[in-house]
Each structure stands twice: as structure tokens, then as C-alpha cells.
N, C-alpha and C positions, 0 to 999 in steps of 0.2 A: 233469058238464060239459055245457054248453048247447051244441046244434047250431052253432053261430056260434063258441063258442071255441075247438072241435073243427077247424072248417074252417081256423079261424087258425092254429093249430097245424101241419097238414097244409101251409098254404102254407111257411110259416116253415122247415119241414123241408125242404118241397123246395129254396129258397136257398139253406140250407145243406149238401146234397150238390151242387149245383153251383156251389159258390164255388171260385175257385181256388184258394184259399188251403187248403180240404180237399181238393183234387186233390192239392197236395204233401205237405199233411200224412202222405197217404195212400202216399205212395212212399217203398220202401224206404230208410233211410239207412245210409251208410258205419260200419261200428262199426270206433273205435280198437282194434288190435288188439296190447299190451304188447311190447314188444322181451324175446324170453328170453334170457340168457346161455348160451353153451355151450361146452364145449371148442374147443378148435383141431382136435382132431381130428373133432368133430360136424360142425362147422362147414363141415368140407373134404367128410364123408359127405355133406351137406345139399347142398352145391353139387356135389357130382358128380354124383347123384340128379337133382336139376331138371336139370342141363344136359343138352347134350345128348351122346352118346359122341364123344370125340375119337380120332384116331388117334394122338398125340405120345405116347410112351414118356412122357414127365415129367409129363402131365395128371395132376392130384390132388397133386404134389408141392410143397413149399414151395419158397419161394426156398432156403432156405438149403441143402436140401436136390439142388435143382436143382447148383447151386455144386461142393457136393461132389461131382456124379457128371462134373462136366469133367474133362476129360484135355488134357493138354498138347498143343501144336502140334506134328503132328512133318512136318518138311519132305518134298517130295516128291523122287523120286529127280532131277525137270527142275529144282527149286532147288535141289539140291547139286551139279548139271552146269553151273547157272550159276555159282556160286561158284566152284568149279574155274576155268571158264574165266576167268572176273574175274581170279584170281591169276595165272593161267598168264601174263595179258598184264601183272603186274605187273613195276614198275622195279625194285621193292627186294624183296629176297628175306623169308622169313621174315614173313608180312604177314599182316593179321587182314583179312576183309572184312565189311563190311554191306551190304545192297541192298533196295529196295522195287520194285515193281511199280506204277504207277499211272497214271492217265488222262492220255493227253497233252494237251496246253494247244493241240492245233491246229495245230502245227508239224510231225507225224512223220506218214508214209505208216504206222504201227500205230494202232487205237487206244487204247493204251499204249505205256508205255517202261520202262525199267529204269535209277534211280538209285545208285549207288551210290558206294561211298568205301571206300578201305584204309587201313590205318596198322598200323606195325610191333607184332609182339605184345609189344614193350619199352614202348610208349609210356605217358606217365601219363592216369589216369583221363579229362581232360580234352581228351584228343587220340587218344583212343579211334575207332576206327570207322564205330560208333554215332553219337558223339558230331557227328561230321565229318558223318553224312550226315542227319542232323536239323538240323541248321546249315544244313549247303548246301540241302538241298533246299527250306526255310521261305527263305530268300535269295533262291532262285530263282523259285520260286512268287509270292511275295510276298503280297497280298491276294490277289489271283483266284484262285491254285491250291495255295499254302501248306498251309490246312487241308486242304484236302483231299489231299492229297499226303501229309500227317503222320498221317493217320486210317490210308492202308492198312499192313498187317502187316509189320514190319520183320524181316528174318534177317540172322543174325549168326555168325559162328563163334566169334567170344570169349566166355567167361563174362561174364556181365553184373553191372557193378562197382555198388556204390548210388550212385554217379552216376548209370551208363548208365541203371538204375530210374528214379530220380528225374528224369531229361528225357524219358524216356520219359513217367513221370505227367503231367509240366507240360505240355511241348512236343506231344507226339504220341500214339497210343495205345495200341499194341499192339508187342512185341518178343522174339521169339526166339532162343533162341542154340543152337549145333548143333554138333557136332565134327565133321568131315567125313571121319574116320579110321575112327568106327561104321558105315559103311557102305559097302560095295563095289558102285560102281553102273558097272564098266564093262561088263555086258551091254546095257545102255541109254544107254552113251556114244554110239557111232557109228548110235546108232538114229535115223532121219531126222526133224526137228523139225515137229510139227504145228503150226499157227496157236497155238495156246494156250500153245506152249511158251516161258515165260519167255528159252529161249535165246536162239530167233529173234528179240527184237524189241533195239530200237535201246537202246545202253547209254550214259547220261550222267554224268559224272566230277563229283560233289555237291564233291570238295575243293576246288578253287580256288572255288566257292562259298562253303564255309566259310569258307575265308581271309580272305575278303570280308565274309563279314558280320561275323566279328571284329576285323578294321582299320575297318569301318563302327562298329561300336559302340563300341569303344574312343574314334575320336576325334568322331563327332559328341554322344555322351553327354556327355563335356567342355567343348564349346563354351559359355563366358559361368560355366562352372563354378569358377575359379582362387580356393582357399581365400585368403580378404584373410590378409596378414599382424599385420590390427589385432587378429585374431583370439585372445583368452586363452588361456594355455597350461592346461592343465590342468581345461579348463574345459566340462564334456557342455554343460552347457545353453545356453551361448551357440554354441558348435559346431551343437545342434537349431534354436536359433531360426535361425543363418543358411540350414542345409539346410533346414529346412521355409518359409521364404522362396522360395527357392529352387523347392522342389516346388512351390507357389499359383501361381507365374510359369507353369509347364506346365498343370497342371491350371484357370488361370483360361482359357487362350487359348479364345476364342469363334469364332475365323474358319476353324477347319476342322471339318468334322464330329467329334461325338462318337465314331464308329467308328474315325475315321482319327486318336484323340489319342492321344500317350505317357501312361499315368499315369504322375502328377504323384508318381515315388518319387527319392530321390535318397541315396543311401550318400557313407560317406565312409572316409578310412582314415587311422587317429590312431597316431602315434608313438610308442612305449616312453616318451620324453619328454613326451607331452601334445601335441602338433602338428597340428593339421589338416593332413597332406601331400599326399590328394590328394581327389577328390571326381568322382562319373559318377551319371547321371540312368539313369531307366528309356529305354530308346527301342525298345519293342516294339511300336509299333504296326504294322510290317511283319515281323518276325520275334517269336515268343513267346519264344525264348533269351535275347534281349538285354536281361536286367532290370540294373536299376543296381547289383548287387553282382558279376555276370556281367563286364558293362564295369569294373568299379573294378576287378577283378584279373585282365583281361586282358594287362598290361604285363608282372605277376609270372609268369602262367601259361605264357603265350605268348612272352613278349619285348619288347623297346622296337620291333621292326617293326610293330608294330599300330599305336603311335602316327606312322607314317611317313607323309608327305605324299603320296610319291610314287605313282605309277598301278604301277608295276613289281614283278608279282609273282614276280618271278626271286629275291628275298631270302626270300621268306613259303615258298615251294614245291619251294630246294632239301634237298638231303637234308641234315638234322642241323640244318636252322633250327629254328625256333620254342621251342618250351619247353624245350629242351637249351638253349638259352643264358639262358634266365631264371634271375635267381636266387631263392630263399625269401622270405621275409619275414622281414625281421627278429622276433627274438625279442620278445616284449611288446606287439607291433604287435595295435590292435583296431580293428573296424569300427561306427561307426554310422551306423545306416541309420533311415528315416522309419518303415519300415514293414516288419511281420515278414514276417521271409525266408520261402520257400515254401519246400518239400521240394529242389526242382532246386537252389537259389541255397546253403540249409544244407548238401547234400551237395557242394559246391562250394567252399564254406571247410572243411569234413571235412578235403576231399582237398587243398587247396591246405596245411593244419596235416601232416597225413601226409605229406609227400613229403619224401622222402630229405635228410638234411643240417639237418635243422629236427627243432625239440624242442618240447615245449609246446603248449596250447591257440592256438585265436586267438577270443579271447570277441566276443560282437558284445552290440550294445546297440541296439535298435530303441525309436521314439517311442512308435510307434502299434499294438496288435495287431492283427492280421487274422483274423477269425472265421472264411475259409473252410476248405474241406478240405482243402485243399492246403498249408495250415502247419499242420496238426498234423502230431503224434509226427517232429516231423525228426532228422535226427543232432544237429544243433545242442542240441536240448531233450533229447535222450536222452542225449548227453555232458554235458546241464549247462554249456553255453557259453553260453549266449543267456540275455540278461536284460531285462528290460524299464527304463528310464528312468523314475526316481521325481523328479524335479526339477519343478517348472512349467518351462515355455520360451516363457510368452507374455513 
């Protein structure tokens, strides 16, 4: 090679160490590195290893794991001295109680209070406690302090019925029930109350709340609802078309917030004979209890006082009103509804089919099913009452 093509060469090399393009060539690149499959259990050695040492007893454990090593709530000895005391100041003897603890709304010199509600241990499912002080207390609260009121931990001394469960899942979160017989807490009776002590703080009566919010649902649920008598006897699918009319009318409205709407559910309740006799909408958008099967058999549950005009709750509140004077439901009597019942609403016809003097299922028929968690496995589907609507109803 000639001195000249030699030099050429020499230049040509040096451009090409100082291109940038062999700068990059020249750095290291990322190599894909294959995902390996491993046990559950590698998988858990793998991440305890990298991470770094926790102090939590359950680090390294699964969930399900975690699950099983809970233990039950057990009251302390200052909420079994408030329950005591709640009954001590009760009118009627022989009384079950429930209560919650929760943030006051601004009104009380604590910053908590204490809700609660009695009802005799005779009472039926639906007139429960529990039942009373999940009512009242979402009543009360309304939007601003409602959920959060229903979030803290509820005590009870009644066994907990699959009602009481099932508002519990819907409505609130959390609920215990206690005998107050298991434990002897008078060396810390007259023991002076600390700040924290549930006794010391201000106690507000959820029942005439309750009352309220079931004369509220019962009759604004109705309003504009009056099954036409042009109505076919015998007839689901013209029964869905007018209910689910019905339902579009709530669920269309535009002029209030989305937060602040009822969905658009409406039940109805059909005669041994075929009859459309009565019909109630969903109206929960200020209370979660008040779904449209809730209001439809508030009349039977509770009594014809729910449907009462008047402001006077001296009828709703004395002793041996309400569901003592209701009667059953007729034998053959069924419900349909737009939309599958939830767990709270199924164990609520359960219980209204069980109650003394009544035989028989009371089968429900829903339009539309509801994919969430909350309507599976209900009593309704585990008794085989509930059926879905095979008709069209446009």
C-alpha cells in the first residue's frame, strides 16, 4: 500500500473513533433480562431477602394467612360500663343495646359522642338494636357525617341475626356483639372516668332517628308511585315496563348532582291474585338503608304509622307500636324489583317470610342483575327465592 493510501486510511480511522455514533455504540446496553416463574413460596423468600427487615409479626405472610390469625373484638371493660349504664337509664325492661363512639359533628364540648338505641330482646329482626342505631345514626348524620359515623365499630349485646350482618355489610362496617353476663366488671365500676372513657362523653338516643328515617322512606319513596289500575292482572312484563319507567324518571334527573341522586331502583309488591298493590323507589341518597325493597315493606314491618302524615312521634315511639301491630303478608304475595336485591334488602324479605303466623316463601323477581359484591350468595339465592325475568319489557 502506497504512502498516500496509508495516510488515508489513518485519517478515515480517526473519524470514525470520534463519531458519535461509535461513542454510543460503544456504551454499555440494558440486556432483557427473562421473567422466571417461581413458587409462592420463592417468591415470598425473594422479597423478604431484598427488602428490607420489618418489625410487623405478619411481614412475610400472605393475606389469607394474615386473615386467619385475627381474633375477635373483645370489648373493653369502659364499653361494657357503658352499656350497663345505657340500660340502667332504660324505660322498658328486659332491653338489648347497641352503641358506637364517633366524631362529633361540631355540636358537643367532647370531641366524640356516643350513639346509641335499645329495643326489647323480643323484638323482630328488623327492629333490632342494631338495626335502630344504623337507621338513626345515617338519619342523623346525613351526608356530612353519616359514613363516617357508620365506619366506626359498632357493640351490641344481642346475637347478631343475618339481618343485623347484612346492614351491617351494606349500610356500615364493622359489628360486635357481647353478653354482658361473661364478665364482672364491678371493680372498675366506680373507678373515676378518664378522658377516653366512652362513659364520660355525651350520649345521643339514634331511635327516634330511626323512626324518622322509616316514616321518611316509606312515604317519600311513594310519592308520584300509585300502581295505575290500567295495569294487567297477571302480567311481569307490563308490571317491569311501568317500574322500570319509573326508575329512568329518577335516574334521568340532571339538576342535582350525581352524588346527591337516588338510583333510579324501584320494587313493587304483586298479589297472590296478579295485582300490582303497592310500589317505593330507592331514596338513599341521604341514608344507605333506605333502598326500594326496605321502603316497600315498611308498612308490613313496621305498621301503617310510617305512612302517617303527621309530625307526632308519640304513635311511632310508644311502647308496643310499630311492628306489633303490623300484620304478615299475605300468603303468595311476591316482589318485583328492577334491580337484584343486595345482601341487606334479601335478608330483609328472609325475615319479613319468617315471622310468626306466615308460612311459605315470598319469591322476588328482579329485571336487571347486579354484578357487584354485594348481591351475591344472599339468603334470597341460597333459599332459591329470587329469579331473574325472562320476558322482554321494552
Amino acid at each position: 500500500m502506497s504512502r498516500a493510501a496509508a495516510a488515508s486510511h489513518r485519517a478515515l480511522a480517526a473519524l470514525v473513533v470520534a463519531s458519535p455514533w461509535r461513542q454510543r455504540a460503544s456504551c454499555p446496553r440494558r440486556r432483557h433480562v427473562p421473567w422466571i416463574r417461581c413458587d409462592a413460596a420463592d417468591a415470598r423468600d425473594a422479597s423478604t431477602e431484598s427488602a428490607s427487615p420489618s418489625s410487623s409479626p405478619h411481614a412475610g405472610l400472605t393475606r389469607a394467612q394474615r386473615r386467619a390469625l385475627r381474633q375477635p373484638y373483645v370489648p373493653t371493660a369502659a364499653e361494657r360500663g357503658l352499656a350497663r349504664a345505657i340500660l340502667e337509664t332504660s324505660s322498658v325492661e328486659d332491653d338489648d343495646v347497641a352503641f358506637l363512639v364517633a366524631p362529633s359533628s361540631g355540636d358537643a364540648d367532647a370531641p366524640s359522642v356516643v350513639w346509641f338505641a335499645t329495643s326489647r330482646k323480643t323484638s323482630p329482626p328488623w327492629d333490632s338494636a342494631l338495626v335502630r342505631l344504623v337507621l338513626g345514626a345515617r338519619e342523623a348524620g346525613g351526608r356530612a357525617n353519616g359514613n363516617r359515623w357508620a365506619r366506626a365499630r359498632m357493640l351490641t349485646t344481642r346475637a347478631l341475626s343475618d339481618l343485623d350482618r347484612a346492614v351491617v355489610k351494606v349500610a356500615a362496617q364493622r359489628a360486635t356483639a357481647f353478653d354482658l353476663e361473661d364478665h364482672d366488671d364491678d371493680a372498675t365500676a366506680d373507678a373515676p372516668a378518664s378522658p377516653d372513657d366512652p362513659r364520660a362523653l355525651e350520649r345521643r338516643d339514634a331511635t327516634p332517628w330511626a323512626r324518622a328515617a322509616i316514616r321518611r322512606g316509606a312515604m317519600t319513596s311513594r310519592v308520584g308511585l300509585l300502581p295505575p289500575k290500567t295495569l294487567p292482572v297477571n302480567d311481569d312484563d307490563a308490571a317491569f315496563r311501568w317500574a322500570s319507567a319509573r326508575a329512568s324518571d329518577v335516574s334521568e334527573n340532571t339538576q342535582t348532582q350525581l352524588w346527591e341522586r337516588d338510583r333510579g331502583v324501584v320494587a313493587a309488591l304483586v298479589s297472590p291474585r296478579g295485582e300490582v298493590t303497592d310500589a317505593a323507589r330507592n331514596v338513599n341518597a341521604d341514608n344507605k338503608c333506605l333502598h326500594a325493597e326496605w321502603n316497600l315493606l315498611a308498612p308490613t314491618l313496621w305498621g301503617e304509622w310510617v305512612l302517617s302524615p303527621t309530625e307526632d312521634d308519640e304513635i311511632a315511639n310508644r311502647p308496643g307500636a310499630g311492628p306489633e301491630e303490623a300484620g304478615p303478608l299475605e300468603e303468595g304475595t311476591r316482589v318485583l324489583v328492577t334491580l337484584q336485591c343486595c345482601k341487606m334488602c334479601a335478608a330483609l324479605v328472609c325475615a319479613a317470610a319468617d315471622r310468626p303466623g306466615r308460612r311459605g316463601p315470598i319469591e322476588v323477581v328482579y329485571l336487571n342483575p347486579d354484578d357487584g359484591s354485594l348481591a351475591r350468595d344472599t339468603q334470597l339465592r341460597r333459599r332459591g327465592w329470587e329469579s331473574r325475568h325472562a320476558a322482554p319489557c321494552e
